[in-house]
Each structure stands twice: as structure tokens, then as C-alpha cells.
C-alpha positions as CSV (number, residue, x, y, z in Angstrom):
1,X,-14.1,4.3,14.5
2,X,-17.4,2.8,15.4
3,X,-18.2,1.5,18.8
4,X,-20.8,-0.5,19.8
5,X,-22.6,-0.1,23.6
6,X,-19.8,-3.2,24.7
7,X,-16.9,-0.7,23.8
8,X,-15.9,-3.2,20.5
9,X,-14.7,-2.0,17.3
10,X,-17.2,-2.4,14.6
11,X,-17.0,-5.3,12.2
12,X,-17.0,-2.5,9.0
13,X,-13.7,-0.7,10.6
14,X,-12.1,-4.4,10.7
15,X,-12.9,-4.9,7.7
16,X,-11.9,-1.7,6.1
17,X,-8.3,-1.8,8.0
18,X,-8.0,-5.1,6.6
19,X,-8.6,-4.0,2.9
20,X,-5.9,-1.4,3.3
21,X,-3.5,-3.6,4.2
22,X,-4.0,-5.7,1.7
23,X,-4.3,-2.8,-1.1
24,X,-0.7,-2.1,0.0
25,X,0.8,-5.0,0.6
26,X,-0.2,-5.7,-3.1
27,X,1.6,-2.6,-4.2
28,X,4.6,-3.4,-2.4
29,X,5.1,-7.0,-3.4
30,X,4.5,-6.0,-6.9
31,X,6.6,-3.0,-7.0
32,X,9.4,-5.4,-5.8
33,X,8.6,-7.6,-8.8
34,X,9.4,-4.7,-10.6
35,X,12.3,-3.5,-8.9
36,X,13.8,-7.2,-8.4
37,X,14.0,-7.5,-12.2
38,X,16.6,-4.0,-12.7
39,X,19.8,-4.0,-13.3
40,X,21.3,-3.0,-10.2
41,X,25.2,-3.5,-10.9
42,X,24.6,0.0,-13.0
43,X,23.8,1.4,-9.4
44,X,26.2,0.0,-7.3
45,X,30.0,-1.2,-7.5
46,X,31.5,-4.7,-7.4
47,X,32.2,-3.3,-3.4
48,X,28.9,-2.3,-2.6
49,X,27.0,-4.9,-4.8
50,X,25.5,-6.4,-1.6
51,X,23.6,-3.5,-0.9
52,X,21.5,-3.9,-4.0
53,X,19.0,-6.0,-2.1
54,X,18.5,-3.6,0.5
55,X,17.9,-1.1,-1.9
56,X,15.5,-2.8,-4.0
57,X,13.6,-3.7,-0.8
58,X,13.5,-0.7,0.6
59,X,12.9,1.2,-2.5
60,X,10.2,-1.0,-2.7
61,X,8.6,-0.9,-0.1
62,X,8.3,3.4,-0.7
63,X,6.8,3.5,-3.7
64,X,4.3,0.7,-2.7
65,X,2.9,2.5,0.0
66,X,2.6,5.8,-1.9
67,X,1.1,4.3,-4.9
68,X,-1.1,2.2,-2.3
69,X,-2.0,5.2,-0.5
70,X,-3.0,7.1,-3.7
71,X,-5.3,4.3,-4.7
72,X,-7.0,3.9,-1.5
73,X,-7.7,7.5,-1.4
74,X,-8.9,7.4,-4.3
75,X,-11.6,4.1,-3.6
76,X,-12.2,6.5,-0.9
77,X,-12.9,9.8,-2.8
78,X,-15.2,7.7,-5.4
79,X,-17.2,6.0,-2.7
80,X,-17.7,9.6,-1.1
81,X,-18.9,10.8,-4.7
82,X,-21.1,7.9,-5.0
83,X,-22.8,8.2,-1.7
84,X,-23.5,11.7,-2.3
85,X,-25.2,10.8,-5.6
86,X,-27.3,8.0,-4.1
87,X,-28.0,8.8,-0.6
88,X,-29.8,12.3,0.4
């Protein structure tokens, strides 16, 4: 985190928490695209049918953040490869 003499957060931390929300927010919403379109009946019985949506959502949300969390690490790696090339 980078202060400034005030105590305040740096603008470049807000904006790099705000990009990694975003990253998996994106993943999430789209995985529950994905997962929205299955079959869930195959899943589930005519009993427990209701408990499809929960599943889907929270499914959904899992495997968003892991795949969001893989592809900010690695935006992360390849901006530490690239500094290392550019900058001494």
C-alpha cells in the first residue's frame, strides 16, 4: 500500500483494487451465464429442484473467483516480467 505524507492511500492502489474487482466480477457473472444455461433437473429431484438456483449461484460464484484469481495473477506475473526486461 502506498502512503502519501497526509496518511492517504495512493491513487495507483485504488485503482489497482478496483481492477480486481472488476476482473472477478467479470468471471463470476460470466461463469453464471454458463452455469445458468445447464440442465440442472439431472442434478437435482423434482423435491429438491428449488435448490438448483442456489447451486448455480454459488457454484458460480467459486469458479469465478478462482479463474479470476488465476488471471490476475497472471497480469501480475507478466507485468513483473516486463518490468524486469524494461527497467534496470
Amino acid at each position: 500500500m502506498i502512503l502519501n505524507m497526509k496518511g492517504e492511500i495512493g491513487n495507483m492502489s485504488i485503482i489497482n483494487g478496483m481492477a480486481v474487482l472488476v476482473v472477478r466480477m467479470t468471471f463470476v457473472v460470466l461463469s453464471y451465464v454458463i452455469f445458468k444455461s445447464m440442465d440442472w433437473r439431472k442434478w437435482f429431484s423434482n423435491r429438491n429442484y428449488h435448490m438448483a438456483a442456489y447451486a448455480c449461484l454459488l457454484i458460480s460464484v467459486a469458479i469465478g473467483h478462482l479463474v479470476g484469481s488465476f488471471a490476475i495473477e497472471m497480469i501480475e506475473l507478466l507485468q513483473r516480467i516486463l518490468m524486469s526486461l524494461f527497467l534496470p
